[in-house]
MIMARBA-928510 format. One record per residue (C-alpha): residue number from 0; x, y, z; residue in three letters. Coordinates in Angstrom, 3 decimals. Each point is the difference from the previous one (the first is absolute). Layout:
<node><seq>NUM</seq><c1>X</c1><c2>Y</c2><c3>Z</c3><type>Ala</type></node>
...
//
This chain:
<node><seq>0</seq><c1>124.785</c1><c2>82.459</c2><c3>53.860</c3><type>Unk</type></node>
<node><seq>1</seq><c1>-0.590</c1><c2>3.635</c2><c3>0.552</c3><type>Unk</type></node>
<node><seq>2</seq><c1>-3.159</c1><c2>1.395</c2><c3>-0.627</c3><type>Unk</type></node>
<node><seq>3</seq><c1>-0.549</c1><c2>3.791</c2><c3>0.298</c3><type>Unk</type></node>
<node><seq>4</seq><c1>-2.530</c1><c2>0.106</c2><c3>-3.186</c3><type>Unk</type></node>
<node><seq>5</seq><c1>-3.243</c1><c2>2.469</c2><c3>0.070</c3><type>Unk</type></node>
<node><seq>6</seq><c1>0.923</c1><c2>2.411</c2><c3>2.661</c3><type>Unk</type></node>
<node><seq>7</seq><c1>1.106</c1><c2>3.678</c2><c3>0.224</c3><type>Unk</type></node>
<node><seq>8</seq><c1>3.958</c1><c2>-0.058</c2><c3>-0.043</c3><type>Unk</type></node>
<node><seq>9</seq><c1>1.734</c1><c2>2.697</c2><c3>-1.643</c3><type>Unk</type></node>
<node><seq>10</seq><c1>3.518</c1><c2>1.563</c2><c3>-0.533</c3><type>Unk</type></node>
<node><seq>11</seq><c1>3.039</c1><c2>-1.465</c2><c3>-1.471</c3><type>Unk</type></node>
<node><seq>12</seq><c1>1.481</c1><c2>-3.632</c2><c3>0.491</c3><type>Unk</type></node>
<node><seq>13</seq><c1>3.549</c1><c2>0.411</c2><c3>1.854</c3><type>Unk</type></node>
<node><seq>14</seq><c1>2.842</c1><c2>-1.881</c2><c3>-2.721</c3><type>Unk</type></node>
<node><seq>15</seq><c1>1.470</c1><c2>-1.170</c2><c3>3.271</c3><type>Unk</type></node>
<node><seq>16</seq><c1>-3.165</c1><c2>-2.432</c2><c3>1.215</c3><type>Unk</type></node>
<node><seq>17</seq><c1>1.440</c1><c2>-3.715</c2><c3>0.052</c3><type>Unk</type></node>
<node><seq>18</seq><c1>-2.570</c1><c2>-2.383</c2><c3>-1.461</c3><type>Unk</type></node>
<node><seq>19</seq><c1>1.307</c1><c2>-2.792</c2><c3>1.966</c3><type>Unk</type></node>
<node><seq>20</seq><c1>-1.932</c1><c2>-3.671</c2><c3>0.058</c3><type>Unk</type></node>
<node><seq>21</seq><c1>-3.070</c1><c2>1.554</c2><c3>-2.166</c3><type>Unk</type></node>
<node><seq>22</seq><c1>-0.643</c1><c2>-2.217</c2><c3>-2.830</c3><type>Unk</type></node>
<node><seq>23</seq><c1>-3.614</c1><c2>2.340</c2><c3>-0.078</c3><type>Unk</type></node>
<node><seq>24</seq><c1>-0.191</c1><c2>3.899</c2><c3>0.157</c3><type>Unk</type></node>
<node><seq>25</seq><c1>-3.600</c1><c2>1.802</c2><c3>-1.125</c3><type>Unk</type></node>
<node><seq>26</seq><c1>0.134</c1><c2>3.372</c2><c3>0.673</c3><type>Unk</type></node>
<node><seq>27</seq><c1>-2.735</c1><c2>0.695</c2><c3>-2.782</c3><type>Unk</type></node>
<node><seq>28</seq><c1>-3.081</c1><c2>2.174</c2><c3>0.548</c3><type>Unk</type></node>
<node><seq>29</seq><c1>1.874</c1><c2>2.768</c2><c3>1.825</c3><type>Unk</type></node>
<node><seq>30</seq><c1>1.452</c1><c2>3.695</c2><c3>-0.625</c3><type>Unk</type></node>
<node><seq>31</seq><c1>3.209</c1><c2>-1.103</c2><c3>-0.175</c3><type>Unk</type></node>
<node><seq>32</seq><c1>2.556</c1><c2>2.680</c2><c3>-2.073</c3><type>Unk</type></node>
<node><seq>33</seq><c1>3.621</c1><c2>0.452</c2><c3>-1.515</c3><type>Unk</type></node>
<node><seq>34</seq><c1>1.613</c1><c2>-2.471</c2><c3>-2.063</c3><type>Unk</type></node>
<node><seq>35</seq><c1>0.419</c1><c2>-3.798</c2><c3>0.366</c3><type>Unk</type></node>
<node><seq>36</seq><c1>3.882</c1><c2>-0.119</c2><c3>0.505</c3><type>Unk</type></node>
<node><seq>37</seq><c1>-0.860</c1><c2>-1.747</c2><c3>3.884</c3><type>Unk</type></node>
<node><seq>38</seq><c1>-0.202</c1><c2>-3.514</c2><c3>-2.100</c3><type>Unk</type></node>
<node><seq>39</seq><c1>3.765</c1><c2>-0.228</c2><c3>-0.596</c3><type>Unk</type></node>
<node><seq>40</seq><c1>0.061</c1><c2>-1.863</c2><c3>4.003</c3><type>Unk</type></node>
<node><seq>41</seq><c1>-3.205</c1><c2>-1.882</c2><c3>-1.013</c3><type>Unk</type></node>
<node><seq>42</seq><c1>2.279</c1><c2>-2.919</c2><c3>-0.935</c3><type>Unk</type></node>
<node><seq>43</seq><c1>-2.329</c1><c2>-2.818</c2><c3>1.631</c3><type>Unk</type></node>
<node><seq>44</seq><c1>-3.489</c1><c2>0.921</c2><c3>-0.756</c3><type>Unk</type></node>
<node><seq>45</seq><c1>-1.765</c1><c2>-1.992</c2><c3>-2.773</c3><type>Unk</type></node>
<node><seq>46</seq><c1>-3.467</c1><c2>1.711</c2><c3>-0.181</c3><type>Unk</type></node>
<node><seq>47</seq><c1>0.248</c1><c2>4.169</c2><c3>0.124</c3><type>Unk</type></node>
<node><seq>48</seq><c1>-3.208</c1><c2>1.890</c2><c3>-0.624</c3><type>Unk</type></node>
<node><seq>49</seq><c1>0.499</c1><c2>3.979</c2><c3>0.243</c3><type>Unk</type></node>
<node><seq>50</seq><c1>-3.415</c1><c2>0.784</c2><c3>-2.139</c3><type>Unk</type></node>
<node><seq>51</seq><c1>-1.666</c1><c2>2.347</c2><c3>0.287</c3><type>Unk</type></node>
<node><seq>52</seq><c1>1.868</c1><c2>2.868</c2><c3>1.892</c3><type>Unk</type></node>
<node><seq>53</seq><c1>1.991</c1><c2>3.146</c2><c3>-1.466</c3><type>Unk</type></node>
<node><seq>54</seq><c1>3.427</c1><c2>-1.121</c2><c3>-0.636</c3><type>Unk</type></node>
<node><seq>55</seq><c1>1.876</c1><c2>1.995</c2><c3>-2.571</c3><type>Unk</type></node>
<node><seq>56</seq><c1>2.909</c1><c2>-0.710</c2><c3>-1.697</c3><type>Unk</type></node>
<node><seq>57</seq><c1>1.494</c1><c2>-3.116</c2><c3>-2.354</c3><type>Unk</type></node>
<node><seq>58</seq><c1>-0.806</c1><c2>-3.245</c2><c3>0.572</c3><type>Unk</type></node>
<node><seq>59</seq><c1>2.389</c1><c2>-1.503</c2><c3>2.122</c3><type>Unk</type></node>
<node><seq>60</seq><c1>0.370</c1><c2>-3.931</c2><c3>-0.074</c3><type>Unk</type></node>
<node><seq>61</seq><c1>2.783</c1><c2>-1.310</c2><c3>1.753</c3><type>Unk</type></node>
<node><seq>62</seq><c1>1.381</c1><c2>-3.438</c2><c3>-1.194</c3><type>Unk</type></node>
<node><seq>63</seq><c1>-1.580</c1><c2>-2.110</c2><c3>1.983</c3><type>Unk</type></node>
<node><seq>64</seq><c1>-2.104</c1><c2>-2.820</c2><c3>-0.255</c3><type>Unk</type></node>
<node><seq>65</seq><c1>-3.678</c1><c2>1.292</c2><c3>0.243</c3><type>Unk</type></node>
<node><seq>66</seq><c1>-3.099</c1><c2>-1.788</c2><c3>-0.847</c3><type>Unk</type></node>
<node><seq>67</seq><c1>-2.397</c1><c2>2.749</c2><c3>-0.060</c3><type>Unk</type></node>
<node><seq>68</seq><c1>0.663</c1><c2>3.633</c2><c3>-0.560</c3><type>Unk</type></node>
<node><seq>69</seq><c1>-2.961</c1><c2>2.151</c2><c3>0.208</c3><type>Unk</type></node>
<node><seq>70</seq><c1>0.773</c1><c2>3.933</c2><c3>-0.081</c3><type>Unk</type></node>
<node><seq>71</seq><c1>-3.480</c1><c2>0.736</c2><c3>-1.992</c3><type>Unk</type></node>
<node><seq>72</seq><c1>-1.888</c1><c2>3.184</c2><c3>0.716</c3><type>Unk</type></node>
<node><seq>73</seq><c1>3.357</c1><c2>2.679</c2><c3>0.620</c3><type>Unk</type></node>
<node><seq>74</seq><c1>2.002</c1><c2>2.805</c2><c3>-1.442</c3><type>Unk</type></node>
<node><seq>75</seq><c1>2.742</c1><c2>-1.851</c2><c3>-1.143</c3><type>Unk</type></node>
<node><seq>76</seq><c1>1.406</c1><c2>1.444</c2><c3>-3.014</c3><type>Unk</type></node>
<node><seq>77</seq><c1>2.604</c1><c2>-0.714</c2><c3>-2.972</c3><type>Unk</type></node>
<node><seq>78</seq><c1>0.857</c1><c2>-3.353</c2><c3>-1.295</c3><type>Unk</type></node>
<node><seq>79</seq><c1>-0.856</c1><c2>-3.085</c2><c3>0.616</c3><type>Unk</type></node>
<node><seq>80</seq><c1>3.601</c1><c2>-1.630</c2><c3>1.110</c3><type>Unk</type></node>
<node><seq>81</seq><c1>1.618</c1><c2>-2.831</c2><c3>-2.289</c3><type>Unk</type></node>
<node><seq>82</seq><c1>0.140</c1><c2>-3.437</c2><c3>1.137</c3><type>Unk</type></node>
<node><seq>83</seq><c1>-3.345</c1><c2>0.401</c2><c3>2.776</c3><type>Unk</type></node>
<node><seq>84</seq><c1>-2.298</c1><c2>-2.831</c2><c3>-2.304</c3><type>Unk</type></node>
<node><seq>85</seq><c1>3.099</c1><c2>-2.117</c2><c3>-0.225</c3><type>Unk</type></node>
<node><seq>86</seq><c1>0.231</c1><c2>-1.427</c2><c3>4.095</c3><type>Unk</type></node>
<node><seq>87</seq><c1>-0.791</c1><c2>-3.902</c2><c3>-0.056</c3><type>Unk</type></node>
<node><seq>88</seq><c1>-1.921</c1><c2>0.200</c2><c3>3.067</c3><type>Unk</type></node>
<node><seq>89</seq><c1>-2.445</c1><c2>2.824</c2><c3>-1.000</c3><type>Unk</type></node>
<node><seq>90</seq><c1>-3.594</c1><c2>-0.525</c2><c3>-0.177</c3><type>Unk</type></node>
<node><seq>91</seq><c1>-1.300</c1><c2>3.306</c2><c3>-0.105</c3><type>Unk</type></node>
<node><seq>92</seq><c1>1.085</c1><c2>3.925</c2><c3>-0.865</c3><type>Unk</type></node>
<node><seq>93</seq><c1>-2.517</c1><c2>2.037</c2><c3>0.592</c3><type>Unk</type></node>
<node><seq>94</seq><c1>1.202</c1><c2>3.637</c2><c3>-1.129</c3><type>Unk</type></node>
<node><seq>95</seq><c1>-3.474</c1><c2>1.788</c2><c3>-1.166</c3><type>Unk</type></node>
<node><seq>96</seq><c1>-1.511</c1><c2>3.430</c2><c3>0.482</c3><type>Unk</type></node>
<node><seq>97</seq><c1>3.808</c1><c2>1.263</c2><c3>-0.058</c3><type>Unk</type></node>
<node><seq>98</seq><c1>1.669</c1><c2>3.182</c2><c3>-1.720</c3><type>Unk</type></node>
<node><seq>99</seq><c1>2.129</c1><c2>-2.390</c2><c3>-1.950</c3><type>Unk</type></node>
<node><seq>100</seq><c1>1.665</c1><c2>0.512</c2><c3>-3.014</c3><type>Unk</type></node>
<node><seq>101</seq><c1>1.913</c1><c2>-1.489</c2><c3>-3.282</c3><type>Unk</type></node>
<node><seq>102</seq><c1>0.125</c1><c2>-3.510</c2><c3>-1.066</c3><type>Unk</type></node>
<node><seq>103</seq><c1>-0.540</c1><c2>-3.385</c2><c3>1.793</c3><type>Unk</type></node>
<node><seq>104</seq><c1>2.916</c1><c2>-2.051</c2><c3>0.420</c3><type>Unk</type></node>
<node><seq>105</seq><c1>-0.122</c1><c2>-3.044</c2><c3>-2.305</c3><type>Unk</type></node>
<node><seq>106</seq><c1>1.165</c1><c2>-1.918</c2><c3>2.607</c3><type>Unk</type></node>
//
């Protein structure tokens, strides 16, 4: 578990970070900016919560088997991606007070 909610952090999250043996990461309740792209190595958390900060860009959701997905309270713009309500293992997607745009995905 990694726990980094409700402080001050800002800047951009390096791509390059290595999520290794996290199956927790809450970096919510920050100042946290750019886009979300940093997930694609998040291969082996189950519970991500990146509310309430200022990241920008699409939603990013790598294909991986999270249980709780909470990027509320952003700047994420554009569409919601195909496929995100359609993981087995998902028990929550949070993706409120957003810039998003379109449809929702049917499935």
């Amino acid at each position: 578990i990694s726990a980094l909610n409700n402080n001050q952090f800002s800047g951009t999250i390096s791509p390059n970070i290595e999520w290794f043996n996290l199956e927790t990461l809450n970096l919510s309740n920050n100042k946290f900016s750019g886009g979300i792209s940093f997930l694609h190595s998040a291969t082996g958390i189950n519970s991500l919560d990146l509310s309430n900060n200022l990241f920008t860009g699409p939603i990013y959701y790598p294909s991986t088997l999270f249980q709780s997905f909470n990027v509320a309270f952003n700047k994420l713009s554009g569409a919601i991606p195909p496929g995100i309500f359609s993981y087995p293992y998902i028990n929550l997607i949070n993706l409120s007070n957003n810039q998003l745009t379109g449809t929702i995905p049917e499935n």
